[in-house]
C-alpha positions in Angstrom: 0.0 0.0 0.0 1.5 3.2 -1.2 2.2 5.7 1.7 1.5 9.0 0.4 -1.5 10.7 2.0 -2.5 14.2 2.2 -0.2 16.2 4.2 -0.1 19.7 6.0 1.7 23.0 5.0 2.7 25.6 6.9 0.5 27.8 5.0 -2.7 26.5 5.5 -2.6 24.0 2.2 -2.9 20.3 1.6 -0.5 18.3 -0.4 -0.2 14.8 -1.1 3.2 13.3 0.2 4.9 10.4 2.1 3.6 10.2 6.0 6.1 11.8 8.3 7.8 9.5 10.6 7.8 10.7 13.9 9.7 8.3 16.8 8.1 8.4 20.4 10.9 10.2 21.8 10.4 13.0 19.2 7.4 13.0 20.3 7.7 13.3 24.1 10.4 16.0 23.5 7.9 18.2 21.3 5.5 18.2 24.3 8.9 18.5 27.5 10.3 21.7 24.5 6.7 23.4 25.0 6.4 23.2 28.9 9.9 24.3 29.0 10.0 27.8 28.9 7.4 29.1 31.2 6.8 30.5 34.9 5.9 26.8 35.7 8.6 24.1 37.1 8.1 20.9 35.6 9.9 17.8 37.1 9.4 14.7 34.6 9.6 11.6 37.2 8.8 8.8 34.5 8.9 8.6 30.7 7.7 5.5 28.9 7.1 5.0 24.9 3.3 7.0 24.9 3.2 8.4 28.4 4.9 11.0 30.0 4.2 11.8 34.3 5.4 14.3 36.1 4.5 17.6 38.4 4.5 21.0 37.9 4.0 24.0 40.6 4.4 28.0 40.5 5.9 30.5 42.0 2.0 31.4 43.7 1.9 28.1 45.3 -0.2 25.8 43.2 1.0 22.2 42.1 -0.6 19.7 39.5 0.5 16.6 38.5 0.9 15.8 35.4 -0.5 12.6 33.0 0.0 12.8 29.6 -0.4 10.0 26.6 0.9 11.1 23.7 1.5 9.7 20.4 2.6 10.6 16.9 -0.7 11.3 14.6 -0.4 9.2 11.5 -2.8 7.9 8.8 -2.3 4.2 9.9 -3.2 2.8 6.3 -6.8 4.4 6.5 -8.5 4.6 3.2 -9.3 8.0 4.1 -6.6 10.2 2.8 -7.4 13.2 5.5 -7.5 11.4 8.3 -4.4 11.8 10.7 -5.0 9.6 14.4 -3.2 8.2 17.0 -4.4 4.4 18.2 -5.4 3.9 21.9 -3.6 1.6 24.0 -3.5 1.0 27.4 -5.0 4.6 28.5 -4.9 5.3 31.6 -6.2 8.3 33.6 -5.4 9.0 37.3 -8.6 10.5 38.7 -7.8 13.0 41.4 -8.2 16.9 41.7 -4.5 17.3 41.7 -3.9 15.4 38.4 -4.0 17.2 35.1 -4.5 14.3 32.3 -4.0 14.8 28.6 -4.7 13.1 25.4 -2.2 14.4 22.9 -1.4 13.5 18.8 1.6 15.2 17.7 2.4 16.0 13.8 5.6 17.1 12.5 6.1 18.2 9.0 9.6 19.8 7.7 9.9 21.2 11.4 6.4 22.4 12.1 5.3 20.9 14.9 1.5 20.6 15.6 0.0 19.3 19.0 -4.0 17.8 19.1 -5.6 17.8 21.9 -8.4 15.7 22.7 -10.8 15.0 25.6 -9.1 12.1 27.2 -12.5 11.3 29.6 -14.3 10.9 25.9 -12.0 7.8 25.6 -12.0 5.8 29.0 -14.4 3.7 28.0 -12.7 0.4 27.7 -13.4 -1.4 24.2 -14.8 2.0 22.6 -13.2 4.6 20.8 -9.9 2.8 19.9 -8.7 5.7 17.9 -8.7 9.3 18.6 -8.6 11.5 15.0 -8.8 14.9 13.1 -8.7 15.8 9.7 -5.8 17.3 8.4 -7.0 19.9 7.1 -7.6 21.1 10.5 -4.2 21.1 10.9 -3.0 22.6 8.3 -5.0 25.5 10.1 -3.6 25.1 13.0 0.0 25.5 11.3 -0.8 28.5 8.9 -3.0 30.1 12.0 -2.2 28.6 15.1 -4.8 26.9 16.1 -7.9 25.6 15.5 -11.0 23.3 16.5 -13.1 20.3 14.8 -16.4 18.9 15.6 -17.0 15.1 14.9 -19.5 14.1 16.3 -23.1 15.4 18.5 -21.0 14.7 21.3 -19.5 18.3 22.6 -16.7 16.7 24.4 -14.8 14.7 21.4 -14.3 18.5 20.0 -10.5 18.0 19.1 -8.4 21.0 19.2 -5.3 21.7 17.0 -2.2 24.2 18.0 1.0 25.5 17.8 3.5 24.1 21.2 3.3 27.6 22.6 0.0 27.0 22.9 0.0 23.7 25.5 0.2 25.3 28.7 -2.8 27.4 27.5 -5.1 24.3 26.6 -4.1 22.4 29.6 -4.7 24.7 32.6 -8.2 25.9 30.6 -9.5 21.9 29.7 -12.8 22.5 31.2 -13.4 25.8 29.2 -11.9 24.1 26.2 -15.0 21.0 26.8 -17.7 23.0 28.5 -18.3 25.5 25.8 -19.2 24.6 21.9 -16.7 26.6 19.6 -17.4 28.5 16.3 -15.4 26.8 13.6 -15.2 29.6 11.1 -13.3 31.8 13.9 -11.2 29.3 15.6 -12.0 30.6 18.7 -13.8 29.2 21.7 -16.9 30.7 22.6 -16.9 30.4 26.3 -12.9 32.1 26.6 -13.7 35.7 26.1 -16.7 35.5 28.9 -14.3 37.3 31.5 -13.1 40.4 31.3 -9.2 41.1 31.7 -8.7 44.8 32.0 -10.0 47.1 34.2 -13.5 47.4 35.4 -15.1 50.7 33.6 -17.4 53.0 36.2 -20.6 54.8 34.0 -22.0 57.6 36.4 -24.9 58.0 37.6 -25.8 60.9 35.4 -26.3 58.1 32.5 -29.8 56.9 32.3 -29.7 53.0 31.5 -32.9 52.7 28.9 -31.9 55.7 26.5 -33.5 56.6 23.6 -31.7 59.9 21.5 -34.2 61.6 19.0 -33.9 64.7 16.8 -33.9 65.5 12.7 -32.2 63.3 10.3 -28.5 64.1 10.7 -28.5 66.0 13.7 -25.6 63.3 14.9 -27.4 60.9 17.0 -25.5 58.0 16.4 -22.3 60.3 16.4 -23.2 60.9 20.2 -23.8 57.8 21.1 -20.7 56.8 19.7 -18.6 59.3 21.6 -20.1 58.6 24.9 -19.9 54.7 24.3 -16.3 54.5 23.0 -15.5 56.8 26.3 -17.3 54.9 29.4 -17.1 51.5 27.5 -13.6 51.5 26.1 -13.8 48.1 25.3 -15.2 46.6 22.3 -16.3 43.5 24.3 -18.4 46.2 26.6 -20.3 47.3 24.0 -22.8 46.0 20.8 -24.4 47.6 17.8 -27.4 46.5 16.0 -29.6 48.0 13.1 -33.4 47.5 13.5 -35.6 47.2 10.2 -39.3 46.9 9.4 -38.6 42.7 9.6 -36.6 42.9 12.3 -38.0 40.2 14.5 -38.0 38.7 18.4 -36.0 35.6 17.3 -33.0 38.2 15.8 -33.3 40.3 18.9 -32.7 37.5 21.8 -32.0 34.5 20.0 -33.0 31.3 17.6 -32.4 28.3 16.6 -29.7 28.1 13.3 -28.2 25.1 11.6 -24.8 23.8 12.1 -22.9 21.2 10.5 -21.5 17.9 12.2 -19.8 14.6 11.2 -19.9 11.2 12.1 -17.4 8.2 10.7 -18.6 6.5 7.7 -17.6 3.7 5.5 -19.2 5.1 2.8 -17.5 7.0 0.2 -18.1 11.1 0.5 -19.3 12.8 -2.8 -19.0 16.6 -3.3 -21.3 18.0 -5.4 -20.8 17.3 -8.4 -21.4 13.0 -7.6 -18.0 12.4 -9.3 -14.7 13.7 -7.2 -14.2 12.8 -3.4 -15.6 15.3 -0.9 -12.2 16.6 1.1 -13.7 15.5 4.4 -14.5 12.0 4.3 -17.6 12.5 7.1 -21.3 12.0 6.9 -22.1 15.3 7.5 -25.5 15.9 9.2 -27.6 19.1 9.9 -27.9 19.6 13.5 -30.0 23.0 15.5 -28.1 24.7 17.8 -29.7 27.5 19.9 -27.7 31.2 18.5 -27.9 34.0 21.2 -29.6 37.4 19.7 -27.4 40.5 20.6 -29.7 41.2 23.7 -29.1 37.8 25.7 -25.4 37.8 24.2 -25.1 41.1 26.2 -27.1 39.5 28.9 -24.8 37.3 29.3 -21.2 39.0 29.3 -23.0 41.6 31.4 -24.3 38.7 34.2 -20.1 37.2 33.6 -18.7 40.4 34.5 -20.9 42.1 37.5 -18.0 44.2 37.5 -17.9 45.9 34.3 -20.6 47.6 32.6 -22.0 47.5 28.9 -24.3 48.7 26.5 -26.1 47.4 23.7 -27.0 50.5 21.2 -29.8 49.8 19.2 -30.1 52.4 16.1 -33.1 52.9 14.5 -35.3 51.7 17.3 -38.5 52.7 15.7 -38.1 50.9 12.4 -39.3 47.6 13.9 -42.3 47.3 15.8 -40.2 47.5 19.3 -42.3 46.6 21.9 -43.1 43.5 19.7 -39.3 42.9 19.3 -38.9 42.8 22.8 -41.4 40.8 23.5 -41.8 39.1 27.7 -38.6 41.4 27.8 -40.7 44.4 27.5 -41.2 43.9 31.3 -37.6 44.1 32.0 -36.9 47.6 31.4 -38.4 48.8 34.4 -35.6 49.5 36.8 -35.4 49.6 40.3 -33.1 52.5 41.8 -30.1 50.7 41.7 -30.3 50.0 37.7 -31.7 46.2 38.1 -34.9 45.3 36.3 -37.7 45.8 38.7 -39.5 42.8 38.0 -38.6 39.2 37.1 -39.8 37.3 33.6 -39.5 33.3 33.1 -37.4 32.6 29.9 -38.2 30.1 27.8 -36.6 27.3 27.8 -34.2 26.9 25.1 -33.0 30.1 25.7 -32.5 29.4 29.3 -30.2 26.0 28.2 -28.6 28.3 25.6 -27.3 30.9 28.5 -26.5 28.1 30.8 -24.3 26.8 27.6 -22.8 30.0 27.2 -22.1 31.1 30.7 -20.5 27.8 31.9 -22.8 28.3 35.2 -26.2 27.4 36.5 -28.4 30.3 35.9 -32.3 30.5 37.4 -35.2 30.7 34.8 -36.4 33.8 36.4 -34.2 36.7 34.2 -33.5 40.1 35.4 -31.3 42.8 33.6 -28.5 43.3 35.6 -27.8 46.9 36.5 -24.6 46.6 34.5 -26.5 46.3 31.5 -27.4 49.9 29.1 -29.7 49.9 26.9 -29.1 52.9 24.8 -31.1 53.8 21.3 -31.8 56.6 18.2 -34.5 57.4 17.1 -36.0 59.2 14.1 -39.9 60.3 14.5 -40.3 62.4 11.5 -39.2 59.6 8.8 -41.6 57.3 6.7 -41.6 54.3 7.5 -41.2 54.4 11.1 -43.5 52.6 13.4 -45.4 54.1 16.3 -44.0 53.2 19.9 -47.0 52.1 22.5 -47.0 55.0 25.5 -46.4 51.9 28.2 -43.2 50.9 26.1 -42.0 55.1 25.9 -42.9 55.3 29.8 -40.1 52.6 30.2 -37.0 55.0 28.8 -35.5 57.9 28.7 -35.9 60.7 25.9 -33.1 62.8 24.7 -33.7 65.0 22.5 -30.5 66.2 20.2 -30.7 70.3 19.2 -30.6 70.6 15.3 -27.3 72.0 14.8 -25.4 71.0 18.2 -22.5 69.6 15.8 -22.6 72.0 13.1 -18.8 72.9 14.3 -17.8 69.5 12.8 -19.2 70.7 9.3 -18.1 73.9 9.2 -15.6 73.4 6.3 -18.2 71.5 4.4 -19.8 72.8 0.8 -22.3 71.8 -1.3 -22.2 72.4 -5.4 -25.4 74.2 -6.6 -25.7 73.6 -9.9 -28.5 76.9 -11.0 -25.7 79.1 -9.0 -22.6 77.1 -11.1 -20.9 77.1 -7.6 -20.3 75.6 -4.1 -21.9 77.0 -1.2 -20.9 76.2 2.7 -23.0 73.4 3.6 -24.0 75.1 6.9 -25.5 78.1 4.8 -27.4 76.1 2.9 -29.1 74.3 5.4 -29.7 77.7 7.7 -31.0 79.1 4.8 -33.7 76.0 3.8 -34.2 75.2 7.5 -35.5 78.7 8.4 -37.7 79.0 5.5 -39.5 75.2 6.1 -39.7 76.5 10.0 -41.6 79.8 8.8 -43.6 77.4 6.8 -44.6 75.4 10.2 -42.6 72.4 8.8 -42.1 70.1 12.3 -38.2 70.1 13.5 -38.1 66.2 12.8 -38.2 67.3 9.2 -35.1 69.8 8.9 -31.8 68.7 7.6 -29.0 67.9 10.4 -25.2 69.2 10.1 -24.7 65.2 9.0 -27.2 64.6 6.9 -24.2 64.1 4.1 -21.7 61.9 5.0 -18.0 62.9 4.4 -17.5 61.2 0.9 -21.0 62.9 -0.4 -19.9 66.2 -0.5 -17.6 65.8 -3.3 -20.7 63.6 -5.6 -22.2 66.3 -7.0 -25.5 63.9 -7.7 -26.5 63.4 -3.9 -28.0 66.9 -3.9 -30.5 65.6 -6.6 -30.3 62.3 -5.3 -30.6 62.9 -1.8 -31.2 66.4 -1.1 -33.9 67.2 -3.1 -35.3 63.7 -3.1 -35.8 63.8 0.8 -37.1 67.6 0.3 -39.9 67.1 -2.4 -41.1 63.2 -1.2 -40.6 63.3 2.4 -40.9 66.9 4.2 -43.1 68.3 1.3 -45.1 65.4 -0.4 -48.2 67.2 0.2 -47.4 70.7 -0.8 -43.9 70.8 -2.4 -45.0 74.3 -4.1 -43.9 76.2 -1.4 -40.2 75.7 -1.3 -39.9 74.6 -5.1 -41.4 76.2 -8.6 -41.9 73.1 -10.3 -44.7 70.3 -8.2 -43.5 67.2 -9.3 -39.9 65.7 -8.7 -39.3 64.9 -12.4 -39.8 68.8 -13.5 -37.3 70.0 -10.1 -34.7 67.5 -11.4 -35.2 68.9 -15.0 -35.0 72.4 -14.5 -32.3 71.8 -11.8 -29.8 69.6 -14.7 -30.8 72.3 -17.4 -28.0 73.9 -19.4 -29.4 77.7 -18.9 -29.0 76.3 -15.1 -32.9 77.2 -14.0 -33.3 78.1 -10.4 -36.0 75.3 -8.7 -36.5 77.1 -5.2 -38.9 79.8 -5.0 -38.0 83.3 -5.2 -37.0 84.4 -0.9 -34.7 80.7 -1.3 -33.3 81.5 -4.1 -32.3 84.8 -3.7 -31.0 83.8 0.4 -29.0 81.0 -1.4 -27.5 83.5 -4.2 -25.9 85.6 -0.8 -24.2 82.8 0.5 -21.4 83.0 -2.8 
């Protein structure tokens, strides 16, 4: 039987080449070489062909002992060109609190060494589970990006785990994070490891409510605020979360749902891809299984409950878009707060959710839900625009109303100008607006309707089609749909445009704009 079988590069790819032979003692010397340089003492009291036993203590006092079987990863003749493993033989675990035991593969390709780590209590089982495996693309992965993670089976503890040597001391002193948590494969990263804060704890005074909700005219720099108060008492991007609601926006997006994921199982069956003639690259069964995803407010929920410490915020923009109260669903009953910040009232969760945060947080967690005082709530809002839905009084009752002057950042648009084509010249963007603002204000035209210093963005002043596009569009459909003759000449949207793109450069405001415009050149 030929021994060439797909092989790992240190860049991530797979190429098909003789198996690597790797002797025992290499092997146990890969694994002694990534202990060795760390704030731990490690005294190796027996070494044996797969086994390595020792102790290891710290300068702070704490001592572990050590059990590790080890063995070089290898495809063992398989028929399965991806599959690298290690055979089981004579495992044993030692099964006190003081004993730290390890089921390792090693693979070592043109002097990359990779480690495997598996869940050596998935494998004690005498006369099961004679080989422990992972694909190899998985650590090809692991050598291009220094570590990664694959699922084969429903079972959460036979995840294996792929890494670099500096890794090791890592994965062992963290094995019950590593086996507690599920991972997400397309980020290599476990989802239960960034649950604890390690910098400083951030204080939010008091002066901040918790349920805020910003309002004002389109561009008045709502979400600009918000952002500059957020990146300042929540420094942290793990602190803090942004989402978007939309007309569809939904319960389910908003705390959480059930999403496929793939997993494998062994087969003897050959794998097709597609297209029913080449071999699939992973030679699993793969099978669709549900796994409950946390929406952004429970995923805040959650790092919020972790860290009772720090303090976060979930900004929601556009808060009226969606149907909010309906969005929030039993969580609607949540945002009344008690005087020291914690939801006044209790709701039951349902259950899937409930397993989902107990998943997620690594801890037992009671049905009944509160928001922690830790948690802010913080949200824009735009009342004058279509399309936005109506907020219930009882829900408004529950927050705190900000409303943002008109021009309270028209200092960050100062050197801003806008090209007028019927005056064949730019104007300061400040002007402009003063000048149309005042004259819809005379016309009782409600605040919510009057253009904000950032109603352009930065890259729009220098497209001289967003004032048709975007200026006049929001101007004759959306503050004047009704009665556009009293800011333009023209009535419908086609003839502005017309006139406005003319050659002989024909004004389109009436005559008090037009000539308050011509002053500002």
């Amino acid at each position: 039987m030929s021994n060439e079988y797909n092989q790992a590069n240190p860049d991530g790819s797979i190429v098909i080449d003789n198996e690597p032979i790797l002797q025992p003692g290499r092997v146990r010397e890969i694994i002694k070489n990534a202990l060795a340089n760390t704030n731990w003492n490690i005294n190796w009291t027996s070494e044996e062909r797969a086994q390595l036993q020792g102790t290891m203590s710290n300068n702070e006092g704490e001592t572990y002992n050590l059990n590790i079987y080890c063995k070089a990863l290898s495809n063992t003749g398989r028929t399965s060109p991806n599959d690298k493993r290690i055979q089981l033989k004579d495992l044993e675990i030692i099964d006190t609190d003081e004993t730290i035991n390890l089921l390792l593969g090693v693979y070592e390709r043109n002097q990359n060494p990779i480690i495997v780590g598996w869940n050596i209590h998935a494998y004690e089982e005498q006369g099961k589970n004679h080989s422990a495996k992972i694909h190899v693309k998985k650590i090809a992965q692991a050598m291009r990006d220094g570590f990664s993670t694959f699922k084969i089976s429903t079972e959460k503890k036979r995840n294996s785990y792929a890494f670099r040597p500096n890794f090791l001391l890592s994965y062992m002193l963290n094995l019950d994070n590593f086996y507690e948590y599920d991972f997400d494969e397309d980020s290599n990263t476990v989802n239960g490891n960034e649950s604890y804060c390690n910098f400083e704890p951030n204080e939010v005074a008091s002066e901040f409510a918790r349920n805020l909700i910003v309002y004002g005219a389109p561009g008045t720099g709502k979400s600009f605020e918000l952002d500059e108060i957020a990146t300042d008492l929540f420094p942290d991007e793990y602190l803090r979360k942004r989402v978007t609601f939309y007309p569809k926006y939904s319960y389910s997006q908003f705390a959480g749902v059930y999403k496929p994921t793939p997993i494998y199982k062994d087969t003897n069956t050959t794998i097709y891809d597609a297209s029913m003639v080449r071999e699939a690259d992973y030679q699993y069964e793969p099978l669709i299984d549900y796994k409950f995803e946390l929406g952004p407010l429970l995923e805040m929920f959650s790092r919020a409950k972790e860290n009772p410490n720090h303090n976060f915020v979930l900004i929601i923009e556009e808060i009226n878009r969606a149907n909010a109260a309906s969005v929030f669903g039993d969580f609607f009953q949540l945002l009344d707060r008690n005087a020291d910040g914690e939801s006044s009232y209790s709701i039951t969760i349902q259950e899937n959710m409930l397993n989902a945060l107990r998943a997620r947080m690594g801890t037992y967690l009671d049905e009944s839900i509160k928001i922690p005082s830790n948690l802010y709530l913080w949200a824009t809002m735009n009342s004058g625009d279509q399309g936005v839905q109506p907020m219930d009084a009882a829900f408004k009752r529950r927050w705190t109303f900000k409303y943002l002057l008109l021009d309270k950042y028209k200092g960050k648009v100062d050197d801003k100008q806008i090209f007028l084509n019927f005056l064949d010249t730019k104007v300061p963007w400040n002007g402009f607006r003063e000048v149309i603002n005042d004259f819809l204000s005379n016309e009782n035209i409600p605040e919510d309707k009057l253009l904000g210093p950032f109603f352009l963005k930065n890259d729009e002043f220098d497209n001289d089609e967003i004032f048709v596009n975007k200026i006049l569009l929001y101007l004759r459909d959306d503050v004047l749909r009704h009665n556009p003759t009293i800011l333009f000449r023209k009535s419908t949207f086609s003839k502005i445009v017309q006139d406005y793109l003319s050659e002989d450069k024909k004004p389109i405001f009436v005559k008090d704009v037009h000539e308050a415009l011509k002053g500002l050149v």
